[in-house]
BATI-829506 format. One record per atom (N, C-alpha, C): x, y, z. Coordinates in steps of 0.05 Angstrom, whole numbers, plus 5000, padded with zeros to 4 digits. Example, Ala and Ser with C-alpha at 12.3 -4.5 7.8 and 13.67 -1.06 7.14 Angstrom:
<atoms>
526448865156 524649105156 526449345156 525749555142 527349795143 525850015157 
</atoms>
This chain:
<atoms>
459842226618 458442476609 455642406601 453342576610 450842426607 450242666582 447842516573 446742726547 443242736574 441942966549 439642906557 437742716560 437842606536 437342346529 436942136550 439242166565 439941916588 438442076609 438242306611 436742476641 434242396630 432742336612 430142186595 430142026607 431141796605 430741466616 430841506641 432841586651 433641516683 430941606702 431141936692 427841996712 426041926707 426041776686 422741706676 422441386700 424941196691 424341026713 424041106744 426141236744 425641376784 422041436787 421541606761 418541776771 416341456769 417741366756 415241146753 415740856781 417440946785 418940746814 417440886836 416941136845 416241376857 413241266855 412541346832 409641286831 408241026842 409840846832 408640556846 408740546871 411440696889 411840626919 409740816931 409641056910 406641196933 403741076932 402940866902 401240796904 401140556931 403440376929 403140206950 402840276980 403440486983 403440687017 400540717013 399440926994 397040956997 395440666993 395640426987 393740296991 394840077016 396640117022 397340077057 396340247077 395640497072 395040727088 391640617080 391040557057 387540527056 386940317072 388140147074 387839827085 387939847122 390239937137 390539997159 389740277172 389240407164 388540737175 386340837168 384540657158 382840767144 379840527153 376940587158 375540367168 374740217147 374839987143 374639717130 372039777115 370139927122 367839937110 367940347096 370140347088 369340577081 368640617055 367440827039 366240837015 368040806993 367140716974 368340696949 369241006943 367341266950 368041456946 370541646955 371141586981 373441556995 375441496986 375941246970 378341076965 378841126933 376641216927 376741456893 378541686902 377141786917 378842116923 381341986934 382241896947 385641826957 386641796924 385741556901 387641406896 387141706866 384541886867 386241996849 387242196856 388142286882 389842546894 392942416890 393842146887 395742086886 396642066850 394441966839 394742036811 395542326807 394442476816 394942806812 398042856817 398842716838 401042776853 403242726834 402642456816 404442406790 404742536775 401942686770 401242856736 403343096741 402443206771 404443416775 406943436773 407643186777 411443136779 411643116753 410242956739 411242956713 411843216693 408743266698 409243606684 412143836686 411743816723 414443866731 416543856718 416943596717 419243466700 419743636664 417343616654 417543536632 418243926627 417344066643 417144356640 419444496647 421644326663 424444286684 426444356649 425044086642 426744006610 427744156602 424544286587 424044506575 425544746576 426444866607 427245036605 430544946607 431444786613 434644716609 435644696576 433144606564 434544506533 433444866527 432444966527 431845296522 432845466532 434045546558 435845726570 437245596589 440245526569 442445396574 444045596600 443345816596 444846016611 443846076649 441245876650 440645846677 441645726687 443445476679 444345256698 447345376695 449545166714 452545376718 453245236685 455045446684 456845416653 458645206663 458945116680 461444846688 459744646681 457844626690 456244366686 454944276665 454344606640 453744486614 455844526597 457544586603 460844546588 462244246587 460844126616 462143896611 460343686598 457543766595 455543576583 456043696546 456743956546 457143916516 459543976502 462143896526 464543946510 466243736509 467843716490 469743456487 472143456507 472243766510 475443786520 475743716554 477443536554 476543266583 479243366591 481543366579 483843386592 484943736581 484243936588 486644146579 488844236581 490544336558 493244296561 493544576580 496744606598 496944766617 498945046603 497945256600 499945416588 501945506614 504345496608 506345566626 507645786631 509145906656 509546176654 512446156645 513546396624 515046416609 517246266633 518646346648 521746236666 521146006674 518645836680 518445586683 519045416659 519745556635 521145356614 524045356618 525545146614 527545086618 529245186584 531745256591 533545406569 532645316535 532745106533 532044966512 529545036500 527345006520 524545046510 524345276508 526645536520 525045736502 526245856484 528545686477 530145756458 529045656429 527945486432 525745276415 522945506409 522445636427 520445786422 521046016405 523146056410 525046366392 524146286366 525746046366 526345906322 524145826324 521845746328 518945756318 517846026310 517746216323 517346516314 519446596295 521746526291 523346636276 522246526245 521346176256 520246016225 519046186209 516746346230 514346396227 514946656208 517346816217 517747076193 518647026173 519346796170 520446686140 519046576129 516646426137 514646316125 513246476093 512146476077 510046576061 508246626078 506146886068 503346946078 501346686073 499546726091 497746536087 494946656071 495046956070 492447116067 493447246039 495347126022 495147236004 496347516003 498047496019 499247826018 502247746008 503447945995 507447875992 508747886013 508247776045 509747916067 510347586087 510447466105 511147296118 508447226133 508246916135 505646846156 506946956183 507647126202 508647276221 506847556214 507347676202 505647906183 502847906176 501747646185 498847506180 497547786203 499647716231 497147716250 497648066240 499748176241 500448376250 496648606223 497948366204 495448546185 493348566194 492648286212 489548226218 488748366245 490848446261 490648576287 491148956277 491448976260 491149336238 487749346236 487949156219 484349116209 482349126226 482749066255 479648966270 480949186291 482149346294 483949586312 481049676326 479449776313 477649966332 475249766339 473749486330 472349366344 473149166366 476049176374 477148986386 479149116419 478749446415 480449576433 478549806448 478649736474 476149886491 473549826489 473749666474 470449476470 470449266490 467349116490 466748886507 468448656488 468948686463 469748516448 473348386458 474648726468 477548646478 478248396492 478248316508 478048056514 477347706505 475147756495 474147396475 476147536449 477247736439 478147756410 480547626406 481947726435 484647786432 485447476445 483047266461 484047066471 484046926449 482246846429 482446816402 484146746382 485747066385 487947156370 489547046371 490846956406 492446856416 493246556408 490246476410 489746166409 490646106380 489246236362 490146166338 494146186329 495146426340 497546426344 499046126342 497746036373 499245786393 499045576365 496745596347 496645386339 497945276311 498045626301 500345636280 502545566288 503745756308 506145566325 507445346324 505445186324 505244936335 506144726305 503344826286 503544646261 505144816245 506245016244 508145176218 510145216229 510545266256 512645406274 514245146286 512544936286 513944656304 514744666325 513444906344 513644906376 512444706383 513744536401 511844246409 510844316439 508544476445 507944556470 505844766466 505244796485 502845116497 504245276490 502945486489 504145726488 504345826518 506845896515 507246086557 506046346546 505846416581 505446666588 506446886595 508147086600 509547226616 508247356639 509447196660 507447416683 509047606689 508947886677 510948016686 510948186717 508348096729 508448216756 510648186775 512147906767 513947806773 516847926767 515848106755 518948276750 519048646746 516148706759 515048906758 517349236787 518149006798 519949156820 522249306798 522949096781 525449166769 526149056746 524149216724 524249056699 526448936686 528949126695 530749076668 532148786676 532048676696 533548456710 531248156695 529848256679 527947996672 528647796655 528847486654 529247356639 528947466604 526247596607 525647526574 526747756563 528547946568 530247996557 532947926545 533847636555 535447526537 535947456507 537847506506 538147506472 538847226462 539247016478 538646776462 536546536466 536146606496 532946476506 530846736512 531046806498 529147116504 528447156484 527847466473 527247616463 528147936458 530647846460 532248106460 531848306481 534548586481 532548756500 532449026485 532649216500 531949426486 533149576461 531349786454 531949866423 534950086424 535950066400 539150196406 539050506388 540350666396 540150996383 541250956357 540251196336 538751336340 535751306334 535351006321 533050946319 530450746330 532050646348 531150526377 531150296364 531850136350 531549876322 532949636353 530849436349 532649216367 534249046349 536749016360 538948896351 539348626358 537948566376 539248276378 536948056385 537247816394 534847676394 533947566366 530947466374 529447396351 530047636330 529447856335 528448106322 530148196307 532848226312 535548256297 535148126271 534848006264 533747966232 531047966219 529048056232 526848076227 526048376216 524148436192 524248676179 520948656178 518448856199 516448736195 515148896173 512448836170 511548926141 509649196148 508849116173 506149326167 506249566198 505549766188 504749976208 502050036207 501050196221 497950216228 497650426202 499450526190 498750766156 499050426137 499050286138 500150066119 501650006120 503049876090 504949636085 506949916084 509849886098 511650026110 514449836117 515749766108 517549506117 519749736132 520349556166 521349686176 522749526204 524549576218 525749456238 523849536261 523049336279 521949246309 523249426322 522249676336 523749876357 522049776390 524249916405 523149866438 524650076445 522750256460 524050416479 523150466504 524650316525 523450276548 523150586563 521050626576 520950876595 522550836616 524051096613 524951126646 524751396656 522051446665 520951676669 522051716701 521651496714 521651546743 525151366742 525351166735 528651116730 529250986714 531350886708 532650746684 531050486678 529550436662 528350136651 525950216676 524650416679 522450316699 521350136694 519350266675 518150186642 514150196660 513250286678 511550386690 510650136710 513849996716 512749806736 511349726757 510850026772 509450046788 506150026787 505150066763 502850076749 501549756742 503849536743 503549246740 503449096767 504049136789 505348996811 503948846813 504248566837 502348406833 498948496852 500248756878 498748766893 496048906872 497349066844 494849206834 493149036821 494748786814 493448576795 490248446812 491848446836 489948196864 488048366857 489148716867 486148856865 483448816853 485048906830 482748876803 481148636798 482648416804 481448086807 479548056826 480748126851 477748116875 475948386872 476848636865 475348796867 473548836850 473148786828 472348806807 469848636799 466848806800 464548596810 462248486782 463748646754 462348606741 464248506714 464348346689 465448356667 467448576656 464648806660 465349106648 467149236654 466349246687 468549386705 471849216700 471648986706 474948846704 475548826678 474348866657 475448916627 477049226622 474849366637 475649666625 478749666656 477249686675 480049636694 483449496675 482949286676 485749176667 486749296646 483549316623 485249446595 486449726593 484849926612 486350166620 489350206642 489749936647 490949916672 493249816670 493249606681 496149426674 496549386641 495149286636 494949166594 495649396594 495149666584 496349906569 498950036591 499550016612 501650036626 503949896611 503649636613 505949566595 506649566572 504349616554 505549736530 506549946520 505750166541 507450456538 510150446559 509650176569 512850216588 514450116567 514549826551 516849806533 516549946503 514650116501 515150336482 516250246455 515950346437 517050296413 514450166399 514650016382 512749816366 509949706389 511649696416 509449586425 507249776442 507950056433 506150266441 504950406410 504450246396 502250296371 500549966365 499150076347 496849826343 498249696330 500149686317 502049456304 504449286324 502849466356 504649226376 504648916373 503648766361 503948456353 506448406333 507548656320 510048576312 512548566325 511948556352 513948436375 512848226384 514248026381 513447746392 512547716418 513747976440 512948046462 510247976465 508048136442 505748196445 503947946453 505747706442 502547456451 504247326475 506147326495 506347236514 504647426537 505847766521 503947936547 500547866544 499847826516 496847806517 495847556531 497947326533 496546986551 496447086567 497847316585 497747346609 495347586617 495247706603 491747836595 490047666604 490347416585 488347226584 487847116605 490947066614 490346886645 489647006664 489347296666 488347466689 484947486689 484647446663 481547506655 480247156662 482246946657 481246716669 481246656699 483146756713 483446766736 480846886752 480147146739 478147296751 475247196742 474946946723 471746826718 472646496736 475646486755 475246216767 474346316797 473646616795 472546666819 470546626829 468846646808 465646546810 464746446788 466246236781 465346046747 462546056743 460645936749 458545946750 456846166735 458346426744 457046736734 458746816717 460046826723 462246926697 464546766675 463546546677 462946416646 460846396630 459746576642 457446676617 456846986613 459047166630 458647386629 460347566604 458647756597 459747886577 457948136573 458348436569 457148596572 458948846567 457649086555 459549306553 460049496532 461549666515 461449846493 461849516466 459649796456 460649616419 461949826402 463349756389 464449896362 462049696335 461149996324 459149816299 458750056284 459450036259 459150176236 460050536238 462150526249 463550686239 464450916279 462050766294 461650876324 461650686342 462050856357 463650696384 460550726411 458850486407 455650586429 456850426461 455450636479 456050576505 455050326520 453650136504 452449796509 451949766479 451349436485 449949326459 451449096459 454348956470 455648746468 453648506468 453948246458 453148086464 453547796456 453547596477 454447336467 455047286441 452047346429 452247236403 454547426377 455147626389 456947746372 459747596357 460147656334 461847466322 465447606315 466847436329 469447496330 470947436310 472047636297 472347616273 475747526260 477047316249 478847286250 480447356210 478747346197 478847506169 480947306158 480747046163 482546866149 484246746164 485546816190 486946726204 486946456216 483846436221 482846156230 480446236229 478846066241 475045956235 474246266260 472246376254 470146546261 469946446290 468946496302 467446466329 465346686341 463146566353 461346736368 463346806401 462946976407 462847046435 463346816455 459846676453 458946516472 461446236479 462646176454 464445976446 467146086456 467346266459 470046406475 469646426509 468146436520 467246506548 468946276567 469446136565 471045866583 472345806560 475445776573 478445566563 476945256555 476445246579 474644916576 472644876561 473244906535 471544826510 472544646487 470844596472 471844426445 473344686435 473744926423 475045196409 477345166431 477045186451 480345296465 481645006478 480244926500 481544766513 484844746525 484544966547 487344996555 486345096585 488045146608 487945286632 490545486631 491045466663 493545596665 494745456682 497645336686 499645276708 499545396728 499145656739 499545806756 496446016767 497145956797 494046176804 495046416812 494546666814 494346846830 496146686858 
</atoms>
């Protein structure tokens, strides 16, 4: 990994290696091509058009610098990611059925830790209840905004990592691709009740019964602190368990990925699209803003994530640095104004971040890909 520093030394010898071999041409070119008696004046003008020829490269150079160490955002984001990021190897997040019985049974009793835990924020309710508060609180600058996307990958991340050190999942966090089961939801792995996540909610109050969730009582609704049982009620508008699978398939996913020519456009696309499709297809808890009190909510959101990563490995270059679109700010919702530097707000959960620091997996903040492409 080079710093600038080293792009210092190295060109400075090349330009000064450069310089000597053109002085020696030009006084091989003065010596042979040139008549033996020609003027001193002559051999002035050559040797200082070649001097010039230096001053200019150098300048060049030095003005080249200038604008790389000043607008980072001209050169590709791959190439100054890897000159200023640590993260060399990233870990692979996996899709939920590529874990084998164990690992995601392992994943269950880490989330289950997690509702028994104490708060971390100082509230009387479970570190599980953390996010659900912190995803209430940031509701309107984080949903239909430019912000939806860097917030919620964030969110996620921080999740994986509680997980990890409170929860003692020893792994990534998976993903659910549920395009993969979009023909015929109800037949899907992650409805199991002992490597799953239970399935649907039971009459008359749609309350899930079994699974993780079966002992879980969460704390918060989008009116407040409300202690209450995890409901799901799958749609079956068009048939039993549709749950609006046709609205997920993989062919609408490709669409939106290739079709989609700007940030704006494939944010507002997916978040109106597939992302809110499946949250009104399994219905219940996970069709209000307090959908993160289904554990559901951060496997569907990696896979958010991984669609939104998939669609910047299309043209890395441009769209790891793209970001653009509605802001939510002080009390209104304006039709532009997003911007890198905007700060994603996590209110205790974990450390702050700008925008710009969210834009690529492949950073010191995230450092992760995905297992699986399109």
């Amino acid at each position: 990994m080079s710093t600038f520093s080293d792009v210092d030394m190295s060109s400075t010898e090349k330009r000064d290696a450069q310089a000597a071999l053109l002085r020696d041409q030009l006084q091989e070119s003065l010596q042979y091509s040139t008549p033996r008696k020609s003027s001193r004046l002559t051999q002035c003008i050559v040797v200082l058009t070649a001097f010039s020829l230096v001053c200019a490269s150098t300048v060049g150079f030095l003005a080249l610098k200038q604008h790389l160490t000043t607008s980072p955002t001209s050169i590709s984001h791959d190439d100054f990611s890897m000159s200023q990021s640590s993260c060399v190897t990233p870990m692979a997040r996996p899709e939920w059925r590529s874990l084998p019985d164990h690992r995601r049974f392992a994943y269950t009793v880490a989330v289950e830790r997690l509702m028994k835990l104490p708060s971390r924020l100082g509230l009387n309710t479970s570190r599980y209840d953390d996010f659900t508060y912190v995803h209430i609180q940031v509701k309107n600058q984080v949903h239909h905004t430019a912000l939806s996307l860097p917030w919620h990958r964030l969110f996620v991340s921080v999740f994986e990592q509680v997980l990890t050190t409170e929860g003692k999942f020893d792994g990534p966090l998976p993903y659910w691709d549920w395009t993969l089961d979009a023909a015929d939801p109800l037949i899907s792995p992650i409805w199991d009740s002992r490597v799953g996540f239970g399935g649907n909610g039971t009459a008359p109050d749609n309350c899930v019964t079994d699974g993780v969730l079966s002992s879980y009582t969460a704390a918060y609704t989008e009116e407040g602190y409300a202690p209450h049982c995890v409901t799901r009620k799958f749609d079956s508008t068009y048939k039993e368990g549709a749950m609006h699978g046709e609205k997920w398939r993989p062919e609408v996913i490709k669409e939106i990925i290739m079709g989609a020519a700007t940030y704006e456009d494939f944010r507002d696309q997916l978040e109106s699209g597939p992302h809110k499709q499946l949250h009104l297809g399994i219905g219940g808890e996970m069709n209000s803003i307090s959908s993160s009190n289904d554990p559901l909510f951060f496997i569907h959101h990696a896979q958010i994530d991984r669609l939104w990563w998939l669609w910047q490995q299309q043209h890395p270059s441009q769209r790891n640095v793209e970001f653009a679109g509605p802001k939510y700010e002080d009390g209104e919702r304006a039709a532009t104004g997003a911007d890198v530097t905007d700060r994603v707000l996590m209110l205790g959960l974990g450390k702050d971040h700008s925008v710009r620091d969210l834009l690529t997996t492949k950073s010191d903040v995230l450092c992760y890909k995905y297992a699986i492409d399109l």
